[in-house]
C-alpha positions as CSV (number, residue, x, y, z in Angstrom):
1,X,70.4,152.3,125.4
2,X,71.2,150.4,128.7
3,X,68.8,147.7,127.2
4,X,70.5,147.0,123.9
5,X,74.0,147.1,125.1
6,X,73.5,143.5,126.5
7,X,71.2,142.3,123.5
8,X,74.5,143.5,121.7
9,X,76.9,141.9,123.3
10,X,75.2,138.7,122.9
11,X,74.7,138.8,119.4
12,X,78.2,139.4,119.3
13,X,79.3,136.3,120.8
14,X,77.3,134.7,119.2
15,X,79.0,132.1,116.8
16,X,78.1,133.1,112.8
17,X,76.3,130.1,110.9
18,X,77.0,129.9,107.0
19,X,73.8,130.0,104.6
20,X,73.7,126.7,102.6
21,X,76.1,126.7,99.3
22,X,73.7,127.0,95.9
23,X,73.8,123.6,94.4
24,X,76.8,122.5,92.4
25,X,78.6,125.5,93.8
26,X,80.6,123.7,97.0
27,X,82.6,120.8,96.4
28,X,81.0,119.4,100.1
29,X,77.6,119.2,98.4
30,X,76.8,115.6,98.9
31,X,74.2,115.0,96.2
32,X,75.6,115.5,92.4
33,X,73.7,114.9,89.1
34,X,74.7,114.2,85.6
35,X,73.7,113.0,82.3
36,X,75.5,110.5,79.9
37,X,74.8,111.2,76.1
38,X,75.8,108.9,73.3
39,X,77.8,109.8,70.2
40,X,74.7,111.2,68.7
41,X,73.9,113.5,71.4
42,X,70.9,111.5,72.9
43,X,70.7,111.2,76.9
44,X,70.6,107.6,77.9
45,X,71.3,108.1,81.5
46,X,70.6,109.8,84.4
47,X,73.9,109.9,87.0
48,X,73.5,110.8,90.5
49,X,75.8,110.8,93.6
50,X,74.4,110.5,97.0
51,X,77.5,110.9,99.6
52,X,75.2,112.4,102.7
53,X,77.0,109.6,104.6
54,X,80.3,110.6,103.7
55,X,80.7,114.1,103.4
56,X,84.4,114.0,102.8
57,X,84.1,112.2,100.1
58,X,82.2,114.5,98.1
59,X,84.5,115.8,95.7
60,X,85.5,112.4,95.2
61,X,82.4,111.3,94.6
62,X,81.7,114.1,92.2
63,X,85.2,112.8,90.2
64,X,83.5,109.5,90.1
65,X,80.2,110.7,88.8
66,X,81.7,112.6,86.0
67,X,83.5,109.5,84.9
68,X,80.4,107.7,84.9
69,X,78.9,110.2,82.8
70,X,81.9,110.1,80.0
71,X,82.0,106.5,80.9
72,X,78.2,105.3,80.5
73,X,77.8,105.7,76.9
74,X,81.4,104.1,76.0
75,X,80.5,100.9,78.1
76,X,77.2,100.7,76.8
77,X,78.8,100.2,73.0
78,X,81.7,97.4,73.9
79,X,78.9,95.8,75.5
80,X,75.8,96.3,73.2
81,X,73.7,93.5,71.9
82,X,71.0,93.1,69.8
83,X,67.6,94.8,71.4
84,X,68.9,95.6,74.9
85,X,68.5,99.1,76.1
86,X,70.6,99.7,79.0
87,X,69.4,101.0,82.3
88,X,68.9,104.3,82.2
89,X,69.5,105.9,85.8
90,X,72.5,105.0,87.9
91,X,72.9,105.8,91.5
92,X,76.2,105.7,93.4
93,X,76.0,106.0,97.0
94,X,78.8,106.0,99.6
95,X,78.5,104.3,103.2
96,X,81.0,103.4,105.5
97,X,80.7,99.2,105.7
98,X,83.1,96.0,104.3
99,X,84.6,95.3,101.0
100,X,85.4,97.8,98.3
101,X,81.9,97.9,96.3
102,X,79.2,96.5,95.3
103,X,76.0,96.6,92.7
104,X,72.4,95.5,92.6
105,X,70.6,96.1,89.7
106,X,71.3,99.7,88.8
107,X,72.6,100.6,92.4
108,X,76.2,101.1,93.1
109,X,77.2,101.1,96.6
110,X,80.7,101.8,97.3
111,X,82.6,101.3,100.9
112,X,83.9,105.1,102.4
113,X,86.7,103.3,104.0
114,X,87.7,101.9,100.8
115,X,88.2,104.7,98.7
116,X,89.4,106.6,101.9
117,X,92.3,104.4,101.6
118,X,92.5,104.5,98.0
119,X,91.7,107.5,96.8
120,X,93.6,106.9,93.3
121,X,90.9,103.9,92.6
122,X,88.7,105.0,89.2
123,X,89.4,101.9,87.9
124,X,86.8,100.2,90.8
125,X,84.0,102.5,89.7
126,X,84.4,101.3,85.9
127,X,83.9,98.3,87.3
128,X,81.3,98.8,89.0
129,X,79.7,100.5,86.3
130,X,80.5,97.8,83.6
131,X,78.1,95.8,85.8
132,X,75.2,98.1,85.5
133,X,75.4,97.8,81.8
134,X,75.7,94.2,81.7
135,X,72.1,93.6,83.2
136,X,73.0,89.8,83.3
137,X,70.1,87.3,84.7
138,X,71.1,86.3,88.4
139,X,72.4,82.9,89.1
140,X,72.7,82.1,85.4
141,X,76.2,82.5,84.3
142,X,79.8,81.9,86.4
143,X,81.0,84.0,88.8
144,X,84.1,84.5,86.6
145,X,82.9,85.1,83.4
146,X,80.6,88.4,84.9
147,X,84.0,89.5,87.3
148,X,86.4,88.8,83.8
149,X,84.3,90.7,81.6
150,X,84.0,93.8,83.9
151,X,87.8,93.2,84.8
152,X,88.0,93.3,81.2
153,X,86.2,96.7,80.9
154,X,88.7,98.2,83.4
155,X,92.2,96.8,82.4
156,X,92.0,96.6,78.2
157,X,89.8,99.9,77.7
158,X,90.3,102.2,80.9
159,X,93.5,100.9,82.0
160,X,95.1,100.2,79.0
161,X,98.7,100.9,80.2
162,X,98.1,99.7,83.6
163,X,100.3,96.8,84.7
164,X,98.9,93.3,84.2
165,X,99.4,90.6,87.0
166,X,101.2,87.7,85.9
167,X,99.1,84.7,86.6
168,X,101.2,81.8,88.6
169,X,101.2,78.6,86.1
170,X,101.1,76.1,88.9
171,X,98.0,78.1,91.2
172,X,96.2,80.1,88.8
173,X,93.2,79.6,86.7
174,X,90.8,81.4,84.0
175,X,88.3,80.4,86.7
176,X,90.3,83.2,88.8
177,X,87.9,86.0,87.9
178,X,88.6,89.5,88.0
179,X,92.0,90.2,86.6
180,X,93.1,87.2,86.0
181,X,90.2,86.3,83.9
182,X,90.1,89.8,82.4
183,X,93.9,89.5,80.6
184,X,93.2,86.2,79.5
185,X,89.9,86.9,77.6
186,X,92.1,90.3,76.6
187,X,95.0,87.8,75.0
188,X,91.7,84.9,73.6
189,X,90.1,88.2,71.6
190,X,94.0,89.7,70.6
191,X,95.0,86.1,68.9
192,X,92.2,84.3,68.8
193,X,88.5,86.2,68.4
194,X,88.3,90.0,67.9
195,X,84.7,89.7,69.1
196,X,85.1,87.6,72.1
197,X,83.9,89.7,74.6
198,X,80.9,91.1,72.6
199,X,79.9,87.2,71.8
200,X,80.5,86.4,75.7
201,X,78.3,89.4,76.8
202,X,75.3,88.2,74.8
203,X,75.0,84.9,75.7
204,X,75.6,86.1,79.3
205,X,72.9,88.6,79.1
206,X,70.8,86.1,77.5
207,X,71.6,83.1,80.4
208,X,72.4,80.7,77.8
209,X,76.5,80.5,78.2
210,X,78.5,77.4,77.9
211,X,81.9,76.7,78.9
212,X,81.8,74.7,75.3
213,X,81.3,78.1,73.3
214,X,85.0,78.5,73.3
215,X,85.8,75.7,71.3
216,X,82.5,77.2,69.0
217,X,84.3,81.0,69.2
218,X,88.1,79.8,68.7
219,X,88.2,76.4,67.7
220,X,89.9,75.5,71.0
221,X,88.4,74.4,74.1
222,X,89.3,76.9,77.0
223,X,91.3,74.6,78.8
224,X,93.5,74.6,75.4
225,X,93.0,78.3,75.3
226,X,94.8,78.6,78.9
227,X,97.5,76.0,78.1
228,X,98.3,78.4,75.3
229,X,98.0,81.5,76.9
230,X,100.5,80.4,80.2
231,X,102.8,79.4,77.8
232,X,102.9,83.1,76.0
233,X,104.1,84.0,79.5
234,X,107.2,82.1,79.5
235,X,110.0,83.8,78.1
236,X,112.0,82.7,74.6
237,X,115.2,82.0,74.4
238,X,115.9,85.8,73.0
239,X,113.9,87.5,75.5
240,X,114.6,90.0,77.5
241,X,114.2,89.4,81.3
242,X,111.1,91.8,81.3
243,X,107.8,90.8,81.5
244,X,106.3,89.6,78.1
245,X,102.5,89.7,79.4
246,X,100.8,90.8,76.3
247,X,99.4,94.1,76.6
248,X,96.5,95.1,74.0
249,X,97.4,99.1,72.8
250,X,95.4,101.9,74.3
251,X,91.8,102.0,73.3
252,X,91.1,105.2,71.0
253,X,87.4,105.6,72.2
């Protein structure tokens, strides 16, 4: 007895270690895994969520994964084109480095700090995920025409209500990218082109676009196209003083 009493004691202080949560079942798992179906029920992707380097984050990064699996399928029709099959596993990872996020081929690599910091940001992981879908050729298409049409993604079809920036007429150009780019291609396909974006997206994915398709698309060059659009932004005479940025209604996808 004089033998286990100190054996005893030292079990007893002893700090207690938790057994491992079953998978799925702890919202500080840091690996997550889905599957994105399309409307007739066939899996075209394989999701998964890797935030082993940011272990906070892993019910956020579980959020985000779940988006990308309602998210996946939706993109993949806005953006389909004749014989392309988009990829069909997408990783998200989480590290701790500069900028908000970035992609490489089907690899999306999103800063900790970032969402961290903005922890209301979805909107950035559509984005991200638009350009997974879009698979376009590297080096063979402008900077602002990729950034616009996943801009594009984000503001007309999972943002529909969110506020647009008013471009400055005397600074700002369709060559802006992102958002700027984004809400004018939204007002070219409202006025001009129902099937801008779609036409846009497959010469992109196929490396052949041309500033000159515009003129093919609308029957006015771009440069008239953004001449036009600025001036939609100024207010009539019987305006009100709000903001008369057009806004395309909510998608009902």
């Amino acid at each position: 007895m004089k033998l286990l009493l100190p054996l005893l004691a030292v079990l007893l202080a002893a700090p207690l270690r938790a057994e491992p949560a079953a998978s799925g079942t702890n919202e500080t798992e840091t690996a997550w895994t889905g599957t994105a179906v399309n409307s007739e029920g066939k899996t075209i992707a394989k999701i998964s969520v890797d935030t082993s380097q940011a272990a906070d984050l892993a019910a956020w990064g579980k959020h985000a994964g779940e988006l990308c699996v309602e998210w996946y399928p939706k993109i993949a029709a806005l953006l389909a084109s004749d014989g392309f099959i988009p990829p069909d596993n997408v990783k998200l990872r989480f590290r701790d480095g500069r900028g908000v996020a970035a992609t490489g081929g089907n690899v999306i690599t999103i800063n900790a700090k970032f969402v961290r910091s903005n922890t209301n940001d979805w909107g950035m992981v559509i984005h991200e995920l638009t350009h997974v879908i879009q698979s376009y050729p590297g080096g063979r298409n402008p900077g602002w025409v990729v950034e616009g049409v996943a801009d594009y993604i984000r503001l007309t079809h999972f943002e529909p209500q969110a506020r647009r920036p008013r471009p400055n007429p005397e600074k700002a150009s369709y060559q802006d990218a992102y958002k700027t780019t984004a809400i004018f291609f939204e007002w070219v396909e409202k006025t001009h082109d129902a099937q801008l974006i779609k036409k846009l997206n497959r010469v992109a994915r196929e490396g052949s676009f041309q500033v000159e398709l515009f003129k093919e698309y609308t029957g006015r060059t771009i440069d008239e196209l953004w001449q036009e659009y600025l001036a939609s932004l100024s207010p009539g005479p019987n305006s009100s003083s709000g903001s008369n940025t057009p806004v395309r209604p909510a998608s009902k996808e």
